[in-house]
C-alpha positions in Angstrom: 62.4 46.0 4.0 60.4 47.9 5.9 57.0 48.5 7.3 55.4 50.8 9.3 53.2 50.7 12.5 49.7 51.2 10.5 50.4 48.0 8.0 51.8 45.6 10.8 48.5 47.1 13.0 47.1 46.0 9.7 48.3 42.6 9.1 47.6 42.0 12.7 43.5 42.7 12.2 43.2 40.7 8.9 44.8 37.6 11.7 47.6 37.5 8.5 51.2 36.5 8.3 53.7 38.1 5.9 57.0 35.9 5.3 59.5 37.4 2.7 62.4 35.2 1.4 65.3 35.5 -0.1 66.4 33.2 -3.3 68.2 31.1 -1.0 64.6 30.2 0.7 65.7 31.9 4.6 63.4 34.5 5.7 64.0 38.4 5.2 61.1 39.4 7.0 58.5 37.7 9.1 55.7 40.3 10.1 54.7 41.3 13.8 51.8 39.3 12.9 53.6 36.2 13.9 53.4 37.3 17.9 49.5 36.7 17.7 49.9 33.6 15.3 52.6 31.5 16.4 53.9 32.8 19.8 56.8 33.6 18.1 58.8 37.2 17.8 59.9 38.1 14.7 63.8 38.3 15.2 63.3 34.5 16.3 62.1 33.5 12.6 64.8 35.6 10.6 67.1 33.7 7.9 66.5 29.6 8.4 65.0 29.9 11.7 61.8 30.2 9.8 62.2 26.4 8.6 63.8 24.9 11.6 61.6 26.8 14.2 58.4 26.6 13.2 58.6 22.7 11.8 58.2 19.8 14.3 61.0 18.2 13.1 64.4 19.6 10.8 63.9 17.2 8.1 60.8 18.3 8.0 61.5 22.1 7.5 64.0 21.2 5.0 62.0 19.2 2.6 59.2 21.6 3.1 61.7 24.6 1.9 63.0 22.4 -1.1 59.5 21.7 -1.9 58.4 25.5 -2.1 61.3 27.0 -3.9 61.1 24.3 -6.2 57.3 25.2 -6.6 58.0 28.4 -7.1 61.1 28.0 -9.8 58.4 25.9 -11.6 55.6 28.6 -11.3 56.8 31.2 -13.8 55.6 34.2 -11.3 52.4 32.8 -11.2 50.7 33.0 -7.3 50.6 29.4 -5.4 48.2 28.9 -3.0 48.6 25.9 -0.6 48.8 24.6 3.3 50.9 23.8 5.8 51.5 22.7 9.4 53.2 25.1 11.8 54.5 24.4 15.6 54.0 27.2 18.0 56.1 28.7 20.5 53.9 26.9 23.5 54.0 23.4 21.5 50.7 23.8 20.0 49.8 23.6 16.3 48.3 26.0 13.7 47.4 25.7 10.4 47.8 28.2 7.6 46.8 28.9 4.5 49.7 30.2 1.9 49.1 32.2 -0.9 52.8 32.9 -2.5 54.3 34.9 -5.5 57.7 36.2 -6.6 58.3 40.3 -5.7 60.9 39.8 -7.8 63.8 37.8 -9.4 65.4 37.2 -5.8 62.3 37.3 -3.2 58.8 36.2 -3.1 56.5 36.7 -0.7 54.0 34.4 1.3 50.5 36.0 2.9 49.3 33.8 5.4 46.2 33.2 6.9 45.0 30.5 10.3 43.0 28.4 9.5 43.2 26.5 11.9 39.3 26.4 13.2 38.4 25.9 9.9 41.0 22.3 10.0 39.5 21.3 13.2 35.9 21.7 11.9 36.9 19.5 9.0 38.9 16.9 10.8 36.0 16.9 13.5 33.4 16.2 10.4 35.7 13.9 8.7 35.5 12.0 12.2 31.4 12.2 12.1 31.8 11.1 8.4 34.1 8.3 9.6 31.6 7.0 12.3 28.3 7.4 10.2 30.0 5.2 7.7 30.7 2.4 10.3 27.6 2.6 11.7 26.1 2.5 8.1 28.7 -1.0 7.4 27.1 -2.2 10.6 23.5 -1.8 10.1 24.1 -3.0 6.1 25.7 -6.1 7.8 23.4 -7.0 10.2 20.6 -6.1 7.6 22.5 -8.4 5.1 22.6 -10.9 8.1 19.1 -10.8 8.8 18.7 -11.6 4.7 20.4 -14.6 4.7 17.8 -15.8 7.4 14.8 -14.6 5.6 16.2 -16.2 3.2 16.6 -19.6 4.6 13.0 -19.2 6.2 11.6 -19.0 2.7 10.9 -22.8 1.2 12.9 -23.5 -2.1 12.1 -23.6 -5.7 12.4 -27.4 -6.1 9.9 -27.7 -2.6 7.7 -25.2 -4.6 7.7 -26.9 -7.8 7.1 -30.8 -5.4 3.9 -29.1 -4.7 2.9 -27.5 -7.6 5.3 -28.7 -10.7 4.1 -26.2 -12.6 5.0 -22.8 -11.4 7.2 -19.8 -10.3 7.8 -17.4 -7.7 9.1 -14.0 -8.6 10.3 -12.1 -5.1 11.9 -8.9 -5.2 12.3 -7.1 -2.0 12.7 -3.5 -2.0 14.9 -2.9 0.8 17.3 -6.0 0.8 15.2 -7.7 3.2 10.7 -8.1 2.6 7.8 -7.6 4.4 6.3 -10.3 1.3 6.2 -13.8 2.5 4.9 -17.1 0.7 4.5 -20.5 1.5 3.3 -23.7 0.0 2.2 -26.8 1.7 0.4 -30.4 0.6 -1.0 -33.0 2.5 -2.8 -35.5 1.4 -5.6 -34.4 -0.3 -5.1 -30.6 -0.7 -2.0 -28.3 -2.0 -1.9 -25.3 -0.5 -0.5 -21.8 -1.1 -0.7 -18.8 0.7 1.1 -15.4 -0.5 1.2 -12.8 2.4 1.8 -8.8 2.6 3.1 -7.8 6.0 2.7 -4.3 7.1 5.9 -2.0 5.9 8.8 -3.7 4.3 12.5 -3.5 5.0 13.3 -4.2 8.3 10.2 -3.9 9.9 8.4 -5.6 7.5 10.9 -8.8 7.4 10.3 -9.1 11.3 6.9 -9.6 10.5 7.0 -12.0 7.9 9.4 -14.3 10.1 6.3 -13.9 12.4 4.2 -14.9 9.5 6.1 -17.9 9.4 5.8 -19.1 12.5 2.0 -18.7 12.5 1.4 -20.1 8.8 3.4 -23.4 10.6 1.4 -23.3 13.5 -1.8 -23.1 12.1 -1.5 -25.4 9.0 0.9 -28.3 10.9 0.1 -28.1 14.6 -3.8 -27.0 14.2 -3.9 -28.8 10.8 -6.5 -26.5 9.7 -8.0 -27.5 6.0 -10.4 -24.8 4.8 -8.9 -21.2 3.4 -11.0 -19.6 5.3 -10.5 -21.2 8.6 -6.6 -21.3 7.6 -7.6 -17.0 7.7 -9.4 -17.1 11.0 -6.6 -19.1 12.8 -4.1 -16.6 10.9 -5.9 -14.3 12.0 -6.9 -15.2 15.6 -2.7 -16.0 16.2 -1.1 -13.0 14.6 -3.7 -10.6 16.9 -2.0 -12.7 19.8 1.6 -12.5 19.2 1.7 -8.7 18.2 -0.5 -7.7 21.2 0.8 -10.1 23.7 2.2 -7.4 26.0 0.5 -4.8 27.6 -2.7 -3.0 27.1 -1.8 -0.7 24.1 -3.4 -2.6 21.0 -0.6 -2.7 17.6 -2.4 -2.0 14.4 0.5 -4.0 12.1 -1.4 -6.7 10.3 -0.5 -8.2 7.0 -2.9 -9.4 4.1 -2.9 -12.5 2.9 -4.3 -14.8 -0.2 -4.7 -18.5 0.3 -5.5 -21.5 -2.1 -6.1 -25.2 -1.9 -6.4 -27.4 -4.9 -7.8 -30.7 -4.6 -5.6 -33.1 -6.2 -7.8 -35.9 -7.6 -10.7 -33.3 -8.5 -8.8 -29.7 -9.2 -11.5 -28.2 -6.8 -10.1 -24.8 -5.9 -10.6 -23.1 -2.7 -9.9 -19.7 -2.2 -10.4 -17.1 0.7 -8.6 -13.7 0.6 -7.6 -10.8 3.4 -7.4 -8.2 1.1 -5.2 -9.8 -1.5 -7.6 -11.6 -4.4 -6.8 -14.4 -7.2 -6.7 -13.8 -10.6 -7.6 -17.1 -12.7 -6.8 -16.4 -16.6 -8.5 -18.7 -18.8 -8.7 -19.4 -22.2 -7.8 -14.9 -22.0 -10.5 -14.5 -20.3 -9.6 -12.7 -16.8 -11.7 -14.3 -13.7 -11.0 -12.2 -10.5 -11.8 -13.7 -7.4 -12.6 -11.0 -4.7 -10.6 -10.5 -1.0 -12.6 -10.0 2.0 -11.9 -6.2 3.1 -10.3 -7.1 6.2 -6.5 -7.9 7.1 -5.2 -9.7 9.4 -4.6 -8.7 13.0 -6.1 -5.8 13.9 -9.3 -3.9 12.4 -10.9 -1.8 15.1 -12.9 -5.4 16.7 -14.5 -5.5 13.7 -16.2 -9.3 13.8 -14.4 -10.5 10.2 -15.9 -12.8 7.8 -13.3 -14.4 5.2 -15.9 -15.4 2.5 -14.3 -18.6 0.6 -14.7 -19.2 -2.9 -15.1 -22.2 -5.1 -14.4 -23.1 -8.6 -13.5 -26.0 -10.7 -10.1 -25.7 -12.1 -9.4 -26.6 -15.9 -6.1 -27.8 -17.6 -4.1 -24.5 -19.2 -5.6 -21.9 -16.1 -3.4 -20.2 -14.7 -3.2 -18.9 -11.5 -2.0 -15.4 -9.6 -1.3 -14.5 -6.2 0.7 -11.2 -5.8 0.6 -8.5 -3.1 0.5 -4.7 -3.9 4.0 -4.2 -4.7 3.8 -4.5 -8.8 0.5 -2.5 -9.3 1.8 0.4 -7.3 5.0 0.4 -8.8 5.7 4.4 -9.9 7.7 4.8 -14.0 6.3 4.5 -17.2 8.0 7.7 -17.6 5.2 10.2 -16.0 5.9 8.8 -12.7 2.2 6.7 -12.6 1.2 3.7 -10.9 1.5 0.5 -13.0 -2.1 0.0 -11.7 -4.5 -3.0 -11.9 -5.5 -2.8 -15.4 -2.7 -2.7 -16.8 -1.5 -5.7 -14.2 -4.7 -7.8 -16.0 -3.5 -7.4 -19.5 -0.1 -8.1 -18.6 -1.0 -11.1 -17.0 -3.4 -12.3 -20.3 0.0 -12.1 -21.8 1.6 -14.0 -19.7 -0.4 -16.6 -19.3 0.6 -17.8 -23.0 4.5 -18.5 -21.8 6.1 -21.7 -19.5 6.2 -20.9 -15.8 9.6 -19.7 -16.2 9.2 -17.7 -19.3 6.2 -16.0 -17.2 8.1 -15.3 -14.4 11.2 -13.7 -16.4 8.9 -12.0 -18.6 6.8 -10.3 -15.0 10.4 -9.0 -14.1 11.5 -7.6 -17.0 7.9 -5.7 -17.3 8.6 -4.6 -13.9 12.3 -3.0 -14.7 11.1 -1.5 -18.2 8.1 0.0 -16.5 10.3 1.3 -13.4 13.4 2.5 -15.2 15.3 4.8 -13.0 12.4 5.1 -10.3 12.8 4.0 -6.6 11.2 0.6 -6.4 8.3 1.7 -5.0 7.5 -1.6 -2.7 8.0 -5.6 -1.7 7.0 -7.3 -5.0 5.5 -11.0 -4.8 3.9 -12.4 -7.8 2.8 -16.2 -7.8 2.1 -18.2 -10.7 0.7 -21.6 -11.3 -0.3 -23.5 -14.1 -2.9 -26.1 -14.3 
């Protein structure tokens, strides 16, 4: 078979390789092509050469023949199209791209093409791919790490229920770990609860609720403060000095926070908010007890005034704490806030059910509403019943 000087000038633009073979598999013709490709001349790749030449090892040339006729004796004249490893003259490797059909009963004929770059580019990506994903395992493990210890920070359902026996606490973080942090605390006179919203959630927002943690400890065991609204100012005077210990530049992370006491021989409530109110359903009536406008932490050296609020308690009230994270929860199937309306009436509801039926009834309101939305923030909803 022959070629002339035009097709092989040809062959040798398009960067292609022509390989003809015989029935028998050995080569007939390999094109000039293969100079440029594979550092090899032509004369060098004639009859089996072109298996036991171009292959890194004979065995491997051999099942790599096998394999192809028998492709092709299976293909019906039908074109193949597949890829293969080659060695170079110089040692090196190239990659190319085979597209093969019969010329007739006793040859076909394979057109390749290097594609070489292109195999680096994808093994080099495949690397990148590689890497990202055990950097991803990493972060997911240390993040998954980290939940564990929020976890253990946070105080258990049976110490929750020894201070109030009748309630729940329905914590869903958005991003494996929370920026929402509660804690409850007696002494004795008083039980306490205090539900807090730390600026951000996910990682950045956990880190600040384990500072939350430390201060809550600090200010309600070391400084024993009683009154909700000097429980806010300590909060509120500590939290300013841990996140603005260093340097000059002032932070502006904060959190928000909602804090009770209830007397225990005269069901007194006290309540003083930062931001986050109390919502007292009685008898389905909705009592909403304001939040100063202030957070905790930083606010421009605004002088802050927690105002504290007072109310008698009666049996069957029930009480909510919650940060923002339910209310601004996007679904409902035109992608809309949940808002606080709607929060009201589901809590009227509510209020009718056990603790636990509350808080399994809160969560499934929450998925229903969501559906296939992103879960928008930290939710924290507290309930107790007097």
């Amino acid at each position: 078979m022959v070629r002339s000087d035009i097709q092989e000038q040809i062959l040798e633009k398009l960067n292609a390789l022509v390989v003809v073979l015989n029935s028998r598999g050995n080569a007939e013709y390999v094109s000039q092509s293969a100079c440029q490709l594979l550092g090899y001349d032509p004369s060098q790749l004639i009859g089996s050469n072109w298996w036991e030449v171009t292959r890194f090892s004979k065995p491997e040339g051999e099942r790599t023949r096998n394999e192809i006729m028998a492709l092709m004796r299976k293909s019906n004249n039908t074109t193949e199209t597949f890829e293969h490893l080659f060695r170079t003259s110089y040692g090196g490797e190239k990659w190319i791209r085979w597209n093969v059909s019969f010329l007739d009963d006793d040859q076909i004929i394979g057109i390749g093409y290097d594609i070489t770059d292109q195999k680096l580019q994808e093994k080099q990506l495949l690397e990148r791919n590689r890497l990202l994903q055990q950097h991803n395992k990493e972060i997911k493990d240390s993040i998954f790490y980290a939940q564990r210890i929020q976890q253990n920070s946070l105080q258990s359902k049976e110490f929750v229920s020894s201070v109030f026996n009748s309630s729940f606490v329905l914590y869903r973080p958005k991003d494996i770990v929370s920026g929402d942090f509660y804690f409850f605390f007696q002494d004795e006179e008083n039980k306490y609860a205090i539900a807090v919203d730390c600026t951000g959630h996910g990682v950045p927002g956990a880190m600040m609720s384990m500072v939350a943690n430390s201060i809550i400890k600090e200010v309600l065991l070391n400084k024993k403060a009683k009154s909700v609204s000097k429980i806010l100012y300590e909060l509120d005077k500590e939290l300013f000095k841990c996140i603005n210990s260093y340097g000059t530049e002032i932070n502006s992370d904060g959190m928000d926070a909602a804090v009770i006491s209830v007397n225990k021989k005269t069901n007194r409530l006290h309540f003083a908010g930062a931001f986050r109110p109390l919502m007292i359903i009685r008898n389905e009536q909705v009592i909403e007890l304001k939040a100063s406008r202030y957070p905790l932490g930083f606010y421009n050296d605004v002088d802050k005034i927690f105002e504290e609020h007072v109310i008698i308690l009666r049996p069957g009230d029930n009480l909510y704490m919650f940060t923002d994270g339910f209310i601004d929860q996007f679904g409902g199937g035109e992608n809309k806030k949940f808002n606080r309306k709607n929060f009201r009436e589901l809590l009227k509801i509510a209020a009718e059910m056990s603790p636990a039926e509350q808080e399994a009834f809160l969560e499934y309101s929450l998925n229903n509403w969501r559906q296939e939305e992103e879960q928008t923030d930290d939710v924290l909803v507290i309930g107790i019943k007097i």
